[in-house]
N, CA, C and O of each residue as an XYZ file, in Angstrom:
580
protein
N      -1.008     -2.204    -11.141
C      -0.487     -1.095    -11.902
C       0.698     -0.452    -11.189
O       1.836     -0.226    -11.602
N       0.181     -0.239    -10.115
C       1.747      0.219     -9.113
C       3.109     -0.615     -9.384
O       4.088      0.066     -9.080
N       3.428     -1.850     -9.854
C       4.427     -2.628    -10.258
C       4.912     -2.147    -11.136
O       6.029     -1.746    -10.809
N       4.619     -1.887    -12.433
C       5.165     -1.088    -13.562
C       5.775      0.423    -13.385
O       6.617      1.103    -13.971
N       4.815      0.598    -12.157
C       6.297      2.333    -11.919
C       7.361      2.208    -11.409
O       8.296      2.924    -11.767
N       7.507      1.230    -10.402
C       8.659      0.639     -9.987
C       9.744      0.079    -11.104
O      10.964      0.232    -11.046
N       8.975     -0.627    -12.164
C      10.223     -1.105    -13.253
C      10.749     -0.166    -14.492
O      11.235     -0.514    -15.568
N      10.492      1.099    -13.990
C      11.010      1.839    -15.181
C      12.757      2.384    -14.801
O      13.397      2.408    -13.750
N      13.005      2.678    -15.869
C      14.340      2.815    -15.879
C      15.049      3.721    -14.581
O      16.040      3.347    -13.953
N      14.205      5.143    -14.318
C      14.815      5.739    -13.748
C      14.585      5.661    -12.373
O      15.318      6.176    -11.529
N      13.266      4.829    -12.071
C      12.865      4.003    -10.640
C      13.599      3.260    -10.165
O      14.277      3.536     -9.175
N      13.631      1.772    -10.974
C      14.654      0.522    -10.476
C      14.357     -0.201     -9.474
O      15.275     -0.610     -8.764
N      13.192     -0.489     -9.216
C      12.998     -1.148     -7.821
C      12.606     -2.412     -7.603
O      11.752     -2.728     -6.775
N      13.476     -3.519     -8.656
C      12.857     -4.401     -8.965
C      12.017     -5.329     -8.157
O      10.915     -5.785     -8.461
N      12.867     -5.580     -6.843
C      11.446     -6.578     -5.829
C      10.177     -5.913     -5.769
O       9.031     -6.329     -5.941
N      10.783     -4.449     -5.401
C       9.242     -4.090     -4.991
C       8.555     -4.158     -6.194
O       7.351     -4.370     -6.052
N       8.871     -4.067     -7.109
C       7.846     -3.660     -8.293
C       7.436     -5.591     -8.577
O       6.354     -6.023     -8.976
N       8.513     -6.312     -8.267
C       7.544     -7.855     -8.145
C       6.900     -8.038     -6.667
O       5.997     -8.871     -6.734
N       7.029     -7.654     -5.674
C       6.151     -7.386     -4.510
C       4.778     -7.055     -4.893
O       3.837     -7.502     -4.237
N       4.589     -6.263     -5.963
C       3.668     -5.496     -6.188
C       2.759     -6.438     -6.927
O       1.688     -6.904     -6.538
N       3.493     -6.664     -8.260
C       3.124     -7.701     -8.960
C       2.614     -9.042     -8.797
O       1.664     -9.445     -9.469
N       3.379     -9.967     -7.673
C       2.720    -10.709     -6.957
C       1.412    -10.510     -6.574
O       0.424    -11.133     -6.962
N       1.474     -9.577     -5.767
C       0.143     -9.127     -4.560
C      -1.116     -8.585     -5.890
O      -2.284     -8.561     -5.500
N      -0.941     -8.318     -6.863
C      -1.985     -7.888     -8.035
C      -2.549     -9.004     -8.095
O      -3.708     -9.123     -7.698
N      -1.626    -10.387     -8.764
C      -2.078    -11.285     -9.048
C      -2.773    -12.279     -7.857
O      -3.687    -13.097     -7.957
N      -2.092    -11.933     -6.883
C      -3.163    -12.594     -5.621
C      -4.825    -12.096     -5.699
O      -5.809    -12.785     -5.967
N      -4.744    -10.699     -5.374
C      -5.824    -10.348     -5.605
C      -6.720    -10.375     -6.627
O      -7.875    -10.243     -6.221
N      -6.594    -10.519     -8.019
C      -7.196    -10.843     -9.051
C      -7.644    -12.085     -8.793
O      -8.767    -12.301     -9.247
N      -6.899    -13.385     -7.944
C      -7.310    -14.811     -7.907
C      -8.528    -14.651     -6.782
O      -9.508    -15.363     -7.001
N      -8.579    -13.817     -5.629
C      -9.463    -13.773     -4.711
C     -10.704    -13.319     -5.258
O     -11.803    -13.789     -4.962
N     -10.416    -12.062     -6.352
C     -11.081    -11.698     -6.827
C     -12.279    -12.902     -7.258
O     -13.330    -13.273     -6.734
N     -11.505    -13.296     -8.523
C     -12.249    -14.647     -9.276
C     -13.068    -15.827     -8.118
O     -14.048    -16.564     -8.232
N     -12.314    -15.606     -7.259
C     -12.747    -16.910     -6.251
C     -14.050    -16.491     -5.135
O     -14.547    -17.445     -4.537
N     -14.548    -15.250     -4.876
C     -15.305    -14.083     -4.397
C     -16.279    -14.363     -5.318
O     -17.392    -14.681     -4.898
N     -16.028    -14.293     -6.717
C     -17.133    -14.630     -7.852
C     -17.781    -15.990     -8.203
O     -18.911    -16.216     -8.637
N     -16.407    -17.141     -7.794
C     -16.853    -18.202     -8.208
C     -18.208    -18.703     -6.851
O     -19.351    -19.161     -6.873
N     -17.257    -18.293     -5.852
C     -18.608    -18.439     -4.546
C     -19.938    -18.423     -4.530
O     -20.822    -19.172     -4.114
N     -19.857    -17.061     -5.258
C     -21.491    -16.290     -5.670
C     -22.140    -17.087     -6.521
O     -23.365    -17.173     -6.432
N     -21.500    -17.736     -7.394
C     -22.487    -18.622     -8.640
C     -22.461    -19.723     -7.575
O     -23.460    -20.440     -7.638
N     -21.910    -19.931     -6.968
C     -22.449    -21.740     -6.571
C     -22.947    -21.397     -5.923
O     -23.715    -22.351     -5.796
N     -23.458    -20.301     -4.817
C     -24.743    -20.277     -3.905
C     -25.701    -19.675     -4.541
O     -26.725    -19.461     -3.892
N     -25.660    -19.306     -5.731
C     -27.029    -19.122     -6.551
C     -27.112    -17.363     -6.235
O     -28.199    -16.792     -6.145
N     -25.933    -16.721     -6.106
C     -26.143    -15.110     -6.032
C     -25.578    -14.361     -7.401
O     -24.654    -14.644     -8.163
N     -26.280    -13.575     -7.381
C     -25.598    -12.323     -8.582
C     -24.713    -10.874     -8.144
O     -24.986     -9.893     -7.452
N     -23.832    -11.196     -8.730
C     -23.072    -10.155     -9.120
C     -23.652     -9.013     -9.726
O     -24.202     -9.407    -10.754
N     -23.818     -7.642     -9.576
C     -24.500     -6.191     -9.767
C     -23.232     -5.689     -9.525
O     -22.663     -5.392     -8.474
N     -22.810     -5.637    -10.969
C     -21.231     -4.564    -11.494
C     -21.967     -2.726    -11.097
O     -22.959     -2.046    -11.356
N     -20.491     -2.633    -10.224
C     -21.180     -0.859     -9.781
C     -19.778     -0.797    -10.522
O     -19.011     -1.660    -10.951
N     -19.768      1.025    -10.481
C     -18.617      1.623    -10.759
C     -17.550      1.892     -9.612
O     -18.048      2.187     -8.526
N     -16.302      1.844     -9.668
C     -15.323      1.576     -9.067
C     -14.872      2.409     -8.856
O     -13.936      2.505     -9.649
N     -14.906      3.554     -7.960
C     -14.314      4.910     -7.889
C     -12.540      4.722     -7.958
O     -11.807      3.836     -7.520
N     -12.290      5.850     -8.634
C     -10.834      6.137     -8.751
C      -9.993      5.943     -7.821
O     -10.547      5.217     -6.996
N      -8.919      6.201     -7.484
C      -7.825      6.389     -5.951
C      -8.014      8.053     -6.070
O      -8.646      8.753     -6.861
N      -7.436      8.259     -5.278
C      -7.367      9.849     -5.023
C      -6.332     10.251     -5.958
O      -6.446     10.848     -7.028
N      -5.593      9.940     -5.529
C      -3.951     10.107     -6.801
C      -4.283      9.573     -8.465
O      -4.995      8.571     -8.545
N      -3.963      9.987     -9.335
C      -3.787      9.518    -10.305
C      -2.684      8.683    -10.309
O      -2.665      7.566    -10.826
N      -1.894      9.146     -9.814
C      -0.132      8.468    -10.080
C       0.776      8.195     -9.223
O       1.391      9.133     -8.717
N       0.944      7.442     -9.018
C       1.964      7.299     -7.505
C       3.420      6.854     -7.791
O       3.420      5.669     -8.125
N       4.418      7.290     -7.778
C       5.719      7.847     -7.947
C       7.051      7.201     -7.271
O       8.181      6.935     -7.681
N       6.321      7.076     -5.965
C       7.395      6.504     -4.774
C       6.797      5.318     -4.249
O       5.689      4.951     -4.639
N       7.517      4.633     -3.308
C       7.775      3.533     -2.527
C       6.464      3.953     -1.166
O       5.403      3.357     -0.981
N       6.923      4.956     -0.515
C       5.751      5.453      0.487
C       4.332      5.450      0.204
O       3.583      4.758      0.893
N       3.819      6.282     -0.912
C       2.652      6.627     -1.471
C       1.718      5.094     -1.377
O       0.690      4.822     -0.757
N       2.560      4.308     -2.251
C       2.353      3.234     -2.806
C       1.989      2.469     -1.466
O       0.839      2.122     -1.196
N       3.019      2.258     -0.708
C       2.758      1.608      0.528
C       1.361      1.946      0.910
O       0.403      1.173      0.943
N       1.383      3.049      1.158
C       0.037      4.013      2.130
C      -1.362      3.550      1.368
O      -2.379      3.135      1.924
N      -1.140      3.732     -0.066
C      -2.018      3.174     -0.582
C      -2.719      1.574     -0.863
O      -3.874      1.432     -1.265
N      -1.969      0.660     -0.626
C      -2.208     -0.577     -0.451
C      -2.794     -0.804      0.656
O      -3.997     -1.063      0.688
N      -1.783     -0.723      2.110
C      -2.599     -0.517      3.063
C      -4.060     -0.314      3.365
O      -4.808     -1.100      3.947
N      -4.460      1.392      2.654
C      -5.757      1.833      3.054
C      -6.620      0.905      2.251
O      -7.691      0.567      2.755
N      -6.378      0.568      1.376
C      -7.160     -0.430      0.127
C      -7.350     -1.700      1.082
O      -8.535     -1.842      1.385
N      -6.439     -2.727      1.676
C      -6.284     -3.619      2.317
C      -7.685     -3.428      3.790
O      -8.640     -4.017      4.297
N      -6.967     -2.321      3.870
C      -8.321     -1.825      5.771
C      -9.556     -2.337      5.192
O     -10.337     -3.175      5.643
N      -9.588     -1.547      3.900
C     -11.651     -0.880      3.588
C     -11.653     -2.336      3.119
O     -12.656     -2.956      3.473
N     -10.908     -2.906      2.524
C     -11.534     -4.449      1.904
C     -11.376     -5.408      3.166
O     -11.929     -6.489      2.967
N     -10.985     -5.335      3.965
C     -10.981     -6.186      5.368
C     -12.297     -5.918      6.161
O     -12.965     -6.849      6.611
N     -12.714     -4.336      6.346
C     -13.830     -3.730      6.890
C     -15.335     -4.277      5.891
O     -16.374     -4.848      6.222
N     -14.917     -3.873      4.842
C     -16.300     -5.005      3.768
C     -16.323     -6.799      4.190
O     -17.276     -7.484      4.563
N     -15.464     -7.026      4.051
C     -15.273     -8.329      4.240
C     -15.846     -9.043      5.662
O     -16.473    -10.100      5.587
N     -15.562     -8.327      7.090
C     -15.943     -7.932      8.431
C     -17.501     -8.109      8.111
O     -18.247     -9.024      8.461
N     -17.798     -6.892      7.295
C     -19.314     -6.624      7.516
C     -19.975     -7.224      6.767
O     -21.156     -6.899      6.644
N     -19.367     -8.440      5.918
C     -20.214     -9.326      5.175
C     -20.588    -10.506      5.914
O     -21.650    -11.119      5.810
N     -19.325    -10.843      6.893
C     -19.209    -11.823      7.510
C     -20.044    -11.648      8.753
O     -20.342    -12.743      9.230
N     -20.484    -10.691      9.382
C     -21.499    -10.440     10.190
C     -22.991    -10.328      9.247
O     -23.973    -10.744      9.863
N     -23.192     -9.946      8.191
C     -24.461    -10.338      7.471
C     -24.635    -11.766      7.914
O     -25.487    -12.388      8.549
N     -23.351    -12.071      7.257
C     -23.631    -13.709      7.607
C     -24.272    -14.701      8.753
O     -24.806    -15.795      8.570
N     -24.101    -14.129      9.755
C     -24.219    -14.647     10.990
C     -25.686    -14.055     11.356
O     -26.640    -14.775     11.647
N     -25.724    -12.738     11.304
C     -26.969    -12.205     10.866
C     -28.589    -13.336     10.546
O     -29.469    -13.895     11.200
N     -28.179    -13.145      9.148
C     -28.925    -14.067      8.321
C     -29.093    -15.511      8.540
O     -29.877    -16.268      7.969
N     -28.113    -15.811      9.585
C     -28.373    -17.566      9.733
C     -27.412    -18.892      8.728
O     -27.513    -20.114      8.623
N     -26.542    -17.887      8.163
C     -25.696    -18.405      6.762
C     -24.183    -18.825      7.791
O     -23.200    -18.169      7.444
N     -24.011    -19.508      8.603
C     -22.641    -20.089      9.095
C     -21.611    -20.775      8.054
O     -20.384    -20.693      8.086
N     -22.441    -21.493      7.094
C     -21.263    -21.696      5.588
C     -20.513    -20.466      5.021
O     -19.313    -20.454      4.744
N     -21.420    -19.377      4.876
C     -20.610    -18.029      4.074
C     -19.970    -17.715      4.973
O     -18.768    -17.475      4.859
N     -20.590    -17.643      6.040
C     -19.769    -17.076      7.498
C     -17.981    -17.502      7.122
O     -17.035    -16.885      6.634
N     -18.177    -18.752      7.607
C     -16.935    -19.438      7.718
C     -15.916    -19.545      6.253
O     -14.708    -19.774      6.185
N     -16.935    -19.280      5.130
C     -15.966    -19.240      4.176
C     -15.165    -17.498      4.065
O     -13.990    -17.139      4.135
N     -16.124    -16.941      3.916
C     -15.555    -15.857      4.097
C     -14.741    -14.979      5.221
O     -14.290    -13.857      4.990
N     -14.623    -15.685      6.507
C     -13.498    -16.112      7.163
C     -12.356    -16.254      7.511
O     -11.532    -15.817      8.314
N     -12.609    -17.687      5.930
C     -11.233    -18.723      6.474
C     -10.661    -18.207      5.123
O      -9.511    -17.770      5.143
N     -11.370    -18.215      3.916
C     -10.901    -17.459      2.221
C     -10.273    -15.679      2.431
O      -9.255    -15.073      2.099
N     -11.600    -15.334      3.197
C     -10.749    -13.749      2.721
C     -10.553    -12.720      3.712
O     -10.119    -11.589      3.493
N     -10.910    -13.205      4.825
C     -10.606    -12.443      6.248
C      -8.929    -12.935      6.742
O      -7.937    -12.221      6.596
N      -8.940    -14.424      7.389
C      -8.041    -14.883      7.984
C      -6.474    -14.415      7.093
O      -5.544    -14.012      7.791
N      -6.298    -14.498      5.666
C      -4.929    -14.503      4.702
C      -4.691    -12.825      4.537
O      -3.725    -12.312      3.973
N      -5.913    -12.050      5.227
C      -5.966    -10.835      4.792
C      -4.799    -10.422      5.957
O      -3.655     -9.984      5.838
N      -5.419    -10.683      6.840
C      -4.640    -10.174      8.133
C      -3.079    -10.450      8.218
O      -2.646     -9.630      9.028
N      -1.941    -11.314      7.697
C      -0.821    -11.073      7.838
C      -0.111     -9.661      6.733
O       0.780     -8.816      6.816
N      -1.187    -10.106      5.716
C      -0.190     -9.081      4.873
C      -0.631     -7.417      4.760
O      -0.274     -6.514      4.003
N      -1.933     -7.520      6.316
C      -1.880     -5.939      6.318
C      -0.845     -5.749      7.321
O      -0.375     -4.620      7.182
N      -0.244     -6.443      8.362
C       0.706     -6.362      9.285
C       1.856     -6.079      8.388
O       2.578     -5.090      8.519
N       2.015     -7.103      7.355
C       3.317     -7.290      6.834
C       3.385     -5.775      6.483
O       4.390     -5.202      6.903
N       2.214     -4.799      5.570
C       2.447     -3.757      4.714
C       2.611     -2.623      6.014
O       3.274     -1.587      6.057
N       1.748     -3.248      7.021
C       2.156     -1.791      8.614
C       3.810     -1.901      8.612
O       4.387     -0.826      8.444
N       4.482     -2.857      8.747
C       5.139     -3.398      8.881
C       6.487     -2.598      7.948
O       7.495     -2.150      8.494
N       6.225     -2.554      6.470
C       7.465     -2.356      5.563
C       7.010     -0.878      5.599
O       7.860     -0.050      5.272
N       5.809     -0.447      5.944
C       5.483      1.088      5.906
C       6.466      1.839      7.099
O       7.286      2.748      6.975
N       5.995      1.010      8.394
C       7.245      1.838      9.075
C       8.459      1.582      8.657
O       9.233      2.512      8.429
N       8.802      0.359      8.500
C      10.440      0.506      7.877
C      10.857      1.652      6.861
O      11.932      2.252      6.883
N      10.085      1.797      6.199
C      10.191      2.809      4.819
C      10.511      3.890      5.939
O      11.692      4.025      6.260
N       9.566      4.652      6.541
C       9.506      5.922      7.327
C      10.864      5.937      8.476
O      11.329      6.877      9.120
N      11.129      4.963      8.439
C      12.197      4.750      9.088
C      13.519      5.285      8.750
O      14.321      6.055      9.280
N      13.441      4.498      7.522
C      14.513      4.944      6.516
C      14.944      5.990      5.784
O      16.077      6.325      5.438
N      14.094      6.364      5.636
C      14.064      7.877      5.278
C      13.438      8.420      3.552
O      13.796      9.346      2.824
N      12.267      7.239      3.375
C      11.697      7.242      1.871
C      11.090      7.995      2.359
O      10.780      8.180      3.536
N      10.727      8.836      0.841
C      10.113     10.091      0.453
C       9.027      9.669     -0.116
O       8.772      8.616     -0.700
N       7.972     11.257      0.275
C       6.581     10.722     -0.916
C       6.903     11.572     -2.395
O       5.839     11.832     -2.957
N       7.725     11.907     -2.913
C       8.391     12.098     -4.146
C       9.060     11.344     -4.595
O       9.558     10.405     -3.975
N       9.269     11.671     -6.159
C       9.508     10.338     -7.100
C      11.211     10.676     -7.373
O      11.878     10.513     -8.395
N      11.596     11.203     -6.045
C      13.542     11.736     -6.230
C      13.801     10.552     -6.115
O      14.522     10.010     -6.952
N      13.334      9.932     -5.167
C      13.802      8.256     -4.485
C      15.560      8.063     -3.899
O      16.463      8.352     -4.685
N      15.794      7.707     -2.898
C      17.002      7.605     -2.310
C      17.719      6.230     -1.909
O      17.611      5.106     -2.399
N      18.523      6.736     -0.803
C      18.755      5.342      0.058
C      18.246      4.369      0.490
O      18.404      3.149      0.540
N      17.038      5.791      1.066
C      15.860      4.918      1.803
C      14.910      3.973      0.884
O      14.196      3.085      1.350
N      15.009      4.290     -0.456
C      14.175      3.007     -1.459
C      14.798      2.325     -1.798
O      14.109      1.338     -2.057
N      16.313      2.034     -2.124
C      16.888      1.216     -1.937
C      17.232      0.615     -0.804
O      17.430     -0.553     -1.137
N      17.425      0.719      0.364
C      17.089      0.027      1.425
C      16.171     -0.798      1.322
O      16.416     -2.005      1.319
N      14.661     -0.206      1.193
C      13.137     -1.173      1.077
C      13.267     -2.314     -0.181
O      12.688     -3.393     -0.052
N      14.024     -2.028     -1.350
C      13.919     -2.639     -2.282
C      14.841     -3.899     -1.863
O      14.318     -4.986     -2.110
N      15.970     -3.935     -1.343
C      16.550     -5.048     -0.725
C      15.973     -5.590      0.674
O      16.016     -6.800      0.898
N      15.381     -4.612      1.705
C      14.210     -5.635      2.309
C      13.449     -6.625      1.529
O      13.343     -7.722      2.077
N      12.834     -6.476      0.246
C      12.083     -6.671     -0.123
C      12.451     -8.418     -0.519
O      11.529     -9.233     -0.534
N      13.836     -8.821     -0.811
C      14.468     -9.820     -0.873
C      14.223    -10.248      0.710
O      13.538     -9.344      1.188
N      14.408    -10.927      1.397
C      14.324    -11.216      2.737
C      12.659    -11.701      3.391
O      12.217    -12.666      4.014
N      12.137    -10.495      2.866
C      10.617    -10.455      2.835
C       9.367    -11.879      1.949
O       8.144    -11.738      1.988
């Protein structure tokens, strides 16, 4: 959803808003693939409710950043503590899948997002939706990237 605020007219941020877009659709595939796991080892899925973000709306380049990030930690920290169930329990297959699937690919692109977060702060992006230099700066990082 964060991709579409980026492509509105008075935003303009087109990589980032396909940065964004990309990384949705990654996660939707991990998603599916998290699920497909569970049916072939014979587990069920128990749909909870999905608490909100804190923000309703996020505006800028920063926010957005900050928010991926923290999303990225807590799903790395679940992921951590599944993977120690694992080992736990005597399960070295889940262990290692969950691992090598959703631990190991996790870890560059929370660097990458530490990474464009300080650049942003660097630059001088705002957590308001005025947007400057400094988001255009990030938005042409974002080519390179």
């Amino acid at each position: 959803m964060k991709a579409k605020i980026f492509e509105q007219r008075d935003v303009a941020l087109p990589r980032v808003s396909a940065y964004f877009h990309q990384e949705s659709v990654k996660e939707l595939e991990r998603a599916e693939a998290m699920l497909q796991y569970l049916s072939q080892r014979g587990g069920k899925y128990c749909n909870k409710n999905i608490q909100r973000p804190c923000t309703e709306e996020v505006c800028a380049v920063l926010p957005a950043l900050e928010m991926m990030l923290n999303q990225w930690k807590e799903e790395m920290s679940v992921m951590l503590e599944l993977n120690q169930l694992a080992h736990e329990y005597g399960d070295p297959h889940t262990a290692s899948v969950i691992k090598s699937q959703f631990i190991q690919p996790l870890v560059p692109k929370v660097k990458l997002i530490g990474d464009l977060l300080t650049s942003a702060l660097r630059v001088g992006c705002t957590g308001d939706s005025t947007g400057g230099f400094g988001e255009y700066l990030i938005d042409r990082l974002q080519e390179t990237a």
